[in-house]
N, C-alpha and C positions, 0 to 999 in steps of 0.2 A: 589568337589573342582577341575573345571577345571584346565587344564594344571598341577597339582601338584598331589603328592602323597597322596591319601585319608586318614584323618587324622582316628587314630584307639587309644581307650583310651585304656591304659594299665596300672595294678595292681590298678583297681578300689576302689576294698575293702580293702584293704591297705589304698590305699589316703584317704579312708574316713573315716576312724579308728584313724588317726595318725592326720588329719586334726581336728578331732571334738576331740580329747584329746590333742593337743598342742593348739589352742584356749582356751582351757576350756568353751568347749559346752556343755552345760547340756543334753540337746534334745539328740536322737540318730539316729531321721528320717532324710531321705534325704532331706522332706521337712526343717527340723531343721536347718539343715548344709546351707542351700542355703538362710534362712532368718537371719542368724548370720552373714553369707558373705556379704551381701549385703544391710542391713541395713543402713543409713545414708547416702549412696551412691546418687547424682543426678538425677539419671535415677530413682533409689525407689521413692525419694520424689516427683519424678512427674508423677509418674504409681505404684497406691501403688498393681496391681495386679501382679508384675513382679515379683515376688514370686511363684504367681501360673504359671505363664509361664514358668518360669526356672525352678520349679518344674516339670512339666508336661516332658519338652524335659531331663530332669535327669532320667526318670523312663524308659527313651529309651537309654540312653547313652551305657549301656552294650552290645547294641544289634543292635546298630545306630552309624554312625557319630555326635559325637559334635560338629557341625565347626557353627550350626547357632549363628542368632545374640545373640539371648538369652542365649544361654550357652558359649557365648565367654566372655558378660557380668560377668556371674561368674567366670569363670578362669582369669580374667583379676585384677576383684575385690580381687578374693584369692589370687593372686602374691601379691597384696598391703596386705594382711592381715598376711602373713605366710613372711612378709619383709623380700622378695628372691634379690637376686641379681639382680643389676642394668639389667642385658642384658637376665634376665628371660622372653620370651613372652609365651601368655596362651596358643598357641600350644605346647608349651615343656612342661608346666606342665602338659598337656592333654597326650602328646606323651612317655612320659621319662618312663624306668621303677624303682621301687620305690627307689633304692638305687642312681639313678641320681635324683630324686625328691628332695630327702632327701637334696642330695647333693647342689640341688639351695637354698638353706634356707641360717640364715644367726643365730640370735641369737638364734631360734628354734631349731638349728639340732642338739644338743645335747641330746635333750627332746625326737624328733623325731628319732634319731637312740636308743635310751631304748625304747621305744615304741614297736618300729620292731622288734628289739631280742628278746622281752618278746614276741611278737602275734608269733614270728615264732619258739620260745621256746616251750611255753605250748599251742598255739591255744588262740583263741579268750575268751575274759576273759576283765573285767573289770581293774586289775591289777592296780589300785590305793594303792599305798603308804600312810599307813595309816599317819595323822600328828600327830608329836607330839610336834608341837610349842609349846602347853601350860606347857610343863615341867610336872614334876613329879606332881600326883593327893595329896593334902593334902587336912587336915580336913579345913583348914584356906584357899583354892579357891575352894572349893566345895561348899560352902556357899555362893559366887558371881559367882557361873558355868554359865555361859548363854550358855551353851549345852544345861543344864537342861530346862525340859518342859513341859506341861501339856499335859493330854494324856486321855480323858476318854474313859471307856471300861466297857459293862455291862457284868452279867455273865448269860449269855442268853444259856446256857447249851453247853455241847461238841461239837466239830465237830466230825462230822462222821469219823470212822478211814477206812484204807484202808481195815482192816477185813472185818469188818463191809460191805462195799460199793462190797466188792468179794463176799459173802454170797449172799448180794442181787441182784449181778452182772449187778450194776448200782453204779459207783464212784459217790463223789458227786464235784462239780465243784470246790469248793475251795479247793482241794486237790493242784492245778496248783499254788495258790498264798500264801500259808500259809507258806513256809520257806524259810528260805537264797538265797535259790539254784534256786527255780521256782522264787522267784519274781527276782532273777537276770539274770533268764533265758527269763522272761518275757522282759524287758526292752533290750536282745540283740534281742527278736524277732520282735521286733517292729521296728527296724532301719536295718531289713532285706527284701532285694530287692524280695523276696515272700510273704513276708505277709505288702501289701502296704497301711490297714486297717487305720493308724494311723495317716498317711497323709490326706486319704482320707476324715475324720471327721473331722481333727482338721483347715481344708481348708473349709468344708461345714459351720463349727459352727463360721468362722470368718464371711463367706458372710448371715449367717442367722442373727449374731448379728451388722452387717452393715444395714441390709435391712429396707428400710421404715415402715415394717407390727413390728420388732422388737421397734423400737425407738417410734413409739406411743402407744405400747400396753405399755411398761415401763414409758415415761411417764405418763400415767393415772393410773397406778398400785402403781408405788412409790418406788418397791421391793429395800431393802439395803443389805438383807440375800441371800444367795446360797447356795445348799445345794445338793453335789455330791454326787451321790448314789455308790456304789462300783468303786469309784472315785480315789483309790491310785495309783500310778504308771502313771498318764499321765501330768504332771507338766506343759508340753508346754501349752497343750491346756486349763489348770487352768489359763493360762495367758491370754488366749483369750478370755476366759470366763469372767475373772474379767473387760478386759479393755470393756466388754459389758457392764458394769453398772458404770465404772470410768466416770468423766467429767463432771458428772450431778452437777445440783446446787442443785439437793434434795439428793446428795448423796455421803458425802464427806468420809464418811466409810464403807468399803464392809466386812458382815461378811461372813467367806465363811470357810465353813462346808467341810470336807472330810471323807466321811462315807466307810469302808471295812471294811470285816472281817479280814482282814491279816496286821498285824503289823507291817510286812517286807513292805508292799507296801506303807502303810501311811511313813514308812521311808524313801521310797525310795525319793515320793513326796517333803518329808519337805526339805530334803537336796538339793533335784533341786529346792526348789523354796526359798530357802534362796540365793541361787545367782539370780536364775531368777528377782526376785521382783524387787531386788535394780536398778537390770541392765536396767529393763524400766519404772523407776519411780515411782511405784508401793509397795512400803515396806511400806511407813508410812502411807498408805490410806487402806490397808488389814489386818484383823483382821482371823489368820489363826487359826481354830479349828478343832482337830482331834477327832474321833470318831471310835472306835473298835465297829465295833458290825454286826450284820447279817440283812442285809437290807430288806432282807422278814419280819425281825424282830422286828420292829420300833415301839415303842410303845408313847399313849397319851400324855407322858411325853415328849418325844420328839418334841411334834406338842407344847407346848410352850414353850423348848426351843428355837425352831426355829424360833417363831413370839414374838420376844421381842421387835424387831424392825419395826413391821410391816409385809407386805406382800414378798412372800420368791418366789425363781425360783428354780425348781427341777431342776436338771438333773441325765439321766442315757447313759451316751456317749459309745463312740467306739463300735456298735451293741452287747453290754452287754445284755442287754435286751434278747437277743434271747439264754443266757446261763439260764435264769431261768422260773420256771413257772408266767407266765405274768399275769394268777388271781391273786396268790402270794404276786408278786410285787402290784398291785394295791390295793389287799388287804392291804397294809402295805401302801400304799401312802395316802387310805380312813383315815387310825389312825393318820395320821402329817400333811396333806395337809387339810386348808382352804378356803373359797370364796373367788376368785379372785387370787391364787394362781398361779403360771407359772410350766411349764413343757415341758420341753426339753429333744427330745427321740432321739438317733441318732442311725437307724437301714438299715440292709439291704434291700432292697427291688425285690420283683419277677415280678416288672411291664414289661412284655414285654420279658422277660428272652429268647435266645433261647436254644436251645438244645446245642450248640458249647460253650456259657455262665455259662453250669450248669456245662460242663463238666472242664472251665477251673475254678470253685468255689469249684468240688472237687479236682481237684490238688491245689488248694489255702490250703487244709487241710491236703494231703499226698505231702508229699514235704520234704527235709532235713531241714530247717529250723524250720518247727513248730513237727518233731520227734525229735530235739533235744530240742525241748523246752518241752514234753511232757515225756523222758526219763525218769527221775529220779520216778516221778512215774510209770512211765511202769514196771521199775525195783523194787520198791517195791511192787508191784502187783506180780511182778513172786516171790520173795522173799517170801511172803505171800505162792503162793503155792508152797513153793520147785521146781521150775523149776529151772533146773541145762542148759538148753539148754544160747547158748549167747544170749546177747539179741537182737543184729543186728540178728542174724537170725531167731528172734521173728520178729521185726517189718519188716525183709522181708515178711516173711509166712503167717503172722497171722493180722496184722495190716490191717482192710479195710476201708474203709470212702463208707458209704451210702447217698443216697436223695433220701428222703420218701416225697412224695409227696400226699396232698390231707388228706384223713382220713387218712392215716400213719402217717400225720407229728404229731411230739411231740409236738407242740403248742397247747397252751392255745385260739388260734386266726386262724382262717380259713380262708383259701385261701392262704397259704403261702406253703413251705415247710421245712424242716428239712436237716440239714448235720449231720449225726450220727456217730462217729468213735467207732468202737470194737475191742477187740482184742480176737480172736479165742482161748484163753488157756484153756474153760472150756465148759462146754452145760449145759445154751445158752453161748453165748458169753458174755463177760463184755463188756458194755459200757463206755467208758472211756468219753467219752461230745459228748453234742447236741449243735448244735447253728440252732437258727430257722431265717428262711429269708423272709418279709410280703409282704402281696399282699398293699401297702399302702391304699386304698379304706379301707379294713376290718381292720387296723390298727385304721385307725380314727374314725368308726364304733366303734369297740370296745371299745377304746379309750370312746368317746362318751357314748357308755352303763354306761361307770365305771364313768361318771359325768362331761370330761375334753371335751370340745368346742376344735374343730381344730381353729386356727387361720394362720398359714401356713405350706405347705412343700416348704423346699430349697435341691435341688442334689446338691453334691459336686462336684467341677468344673475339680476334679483329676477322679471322678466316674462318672455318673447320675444316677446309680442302688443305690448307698447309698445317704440316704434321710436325713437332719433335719425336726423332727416335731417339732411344736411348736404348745402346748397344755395353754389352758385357765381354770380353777377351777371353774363353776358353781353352785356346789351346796358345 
């Protein structure tokens, strides 16, 4: 900024804390906050990519000047959205720190200062107020409850306990989503400026179901079912998803399957997409079904609930994929999946990776953001063995993240490699999760062996290391 003083944003994570809970934004990505803002705005409706732009100069702001056009756009649009006072311009809301932020508001700052006392009370924390609009529970509205829901759930035997996972000193992954604490811990990791994963796919699986290779494989398919594979917890990109099969004339109803093993996170889902749906037109055209059950797990039964209507589109998003065994999963895809069926893999990929790339993929997994999101089991793991030691000075000492690379790596698919985190409390060490990242060639190869025709990859336009596949059912 010639001649002037370089602008510098200040109490970032605050603004975006206080921003996406006085809207009421469901999302909690940056990408989320910046398509909430800027939605219906002139400049969106005649560049519907300005989301990814604005998105892109967002994930430098912390560490950059915001003065360009694109992030002036959003702070310009946020002053109208957060209805500040007249003589607010989007350098003040960029410049201010949070208690003058606050202060430019107008019928928000009441919301916006409980907000702040509670984050700067107890730390970051969800802190929603629970409602209790509907008055006291009786037998006479318990009978018209539209809370109430249908929920199927098979009983496909226990989950692994955490004994159990120390003995063999290998946790098993859904230990991270199965209760209150991790799947709520999940959803504040996700709208954390270290782990930018959730942007990254839910931007690539918009421009894959934009793209020409998308729009005539559907048309000749017909597909009206969807059907997310350890799918709870990402509600945004359930939007994106669905508006890939809206609009059609063969397709005035989408039924769209959410398959986890975690309870917490199919809840997390329904409640973001019960505002989501209506807010983009989308509620009376979605036929939403939940589904408890263990997706390695799927059985024949399955394969006709899910083609009652026809031909169905998998998906397994956000590089999930690479938390489980990938014969496994396909194993279980062969039991539900028909001729002509879709599948959509959204995974990392190692094409071209260099050495300064691998190194900033393991700090993508030792970082404070995903040790707090990983704590609660840490600590019942020391719990487990009597370790009296703190636990910050566990995951100083003991906590390491590896890349195994080649015959080391933990995949089921070759040419990739592994990210492995341990925690040194025992010999060997516990493994606490794997995530495997693909060479895409041996992806589709493999892919391929297990029956499914590539039809395309699309890099996300936040990444180009993270990849959409899109997979065809041949046999």
């Amino acid at each position: 900024m010639s001649g002037r003083e370089k602008l510098r944003l200040v109490d970032w994570e605050y603004k975006r804390d206080i921003c996406r809970h006085v809207l009421d934004i469901s999302g909690k990505t940056i990408g989320d906050l910046v398509e909430e803002v800027i939605k219906d705005t002139p400049e969106y409706l005649a560049d519907d990519e300005l989301v990814t732009k604005i998105t892109q100069a967002a994930r430098k702001w912390p560490k950059s000047t915001p003065d360009g056009r694109n992030s002036m756009i959003f702070w310009k649009r946020l002053a109208f959205c957060l209805d500040c006072q007249e003589h607010v311009s989007p350098e003040m809301l960029v410049s201010a720190p949070i208690e003058t932020f606050i202060n430019y508001l107008t019928d928000l700052k009441p919301r916006a200062l409980q907000r702040l006392a509670f984050l700067k009370d107890m730390g970051e924390d969800d802190g929603e107020v629970l409602d209790d609009s509907h008055g006291p529970v009786t037998v006479g509205n318990l009978a018209n409850d539209e809370e109430l829901f249908a929920l199927w759930t098979r009983d496909g035997g226990l989950i692994q306990t955490i004994k159990k996972g120390v003995a063999k000193h290998r946790l098993s992954i859904e230990h991270y989503y199965v209760d209150p604490d991790s799947a709520e811990g999940w959803s504040e990791l996700v709208g954390r400026e270290a782990y930018p994963t959730y942007d990254e796919c839910k931007f690539g699986l918009r421009d894959l179901l934009k793209s020409e290779e998308w729009r005539k494989l559907v048309d000749e398919v017909m597909p009206s079912t969807m059907v997310m594979l350890a799918g709870g917890g990402a509600p945004t990109k359930d939007v994106v998803l669905i508006q890939g099969l809206t609009g059609r004339k063969w397709c005035k109803q989408v039924d769209y399957y959410l398959v986890d093993i975690s309870f917490f996170m199919l809840m997390n889902s329904r409640r973001a997409l019960r505002k989501l749906l209506p807010a983009y037109g989308l509620a009376d055209v979605v036929n939403l079904h939940l589904l408890r059950d263990d997706v390695l797990m799927m059985s024949c039964c399955d394969q006709e609930r899910f083609h009652k209507r026809g031909n169905v589109v998998f998906g397994i998003t956000g590089g999930t994929i690479g938390n489980f065994s990938e014969a496994k999963l396909f194993d279980s895809l062969d039991r539900i999946a028909l001729r002509n069926d879709l599948l959509i893999i959204s995974a990392d990929t190692v094409d071209g990776v260099s050495d300064k790339e691998k190194e900033e993929v393991r700090e993508k997994y030792d970082n404070p953001a995903l040790r707090d999101f990983i704590r609660p089991v840490v600590r019942a793991v020391l719990n487990t063995l009597d370790v009296v030691e703190p636990i910050e000075d566990v995951m100083d000492a003991r906590f390491k993240v590896e890349l195994l690379e080649g015959e080391k790596s933990a995949s089921n698919i070759s040419g990739g490699w592994s990210v492995v985190a341990k925690l040194a409390v025992s010999e060997p060490p516990i493994t606490l999760f794997t995530s495997n990242r693909y060479s895409s060639s041996h992806l589709v190869a493999y892919a391929a062996s297990r029956g499914w025709e590539s039809v395309c990859r699309i890099s996300s336009p936040l990444n180009s290391d993270f990849k959409q596949f899109l997979f065809r059912r041949k046999v």
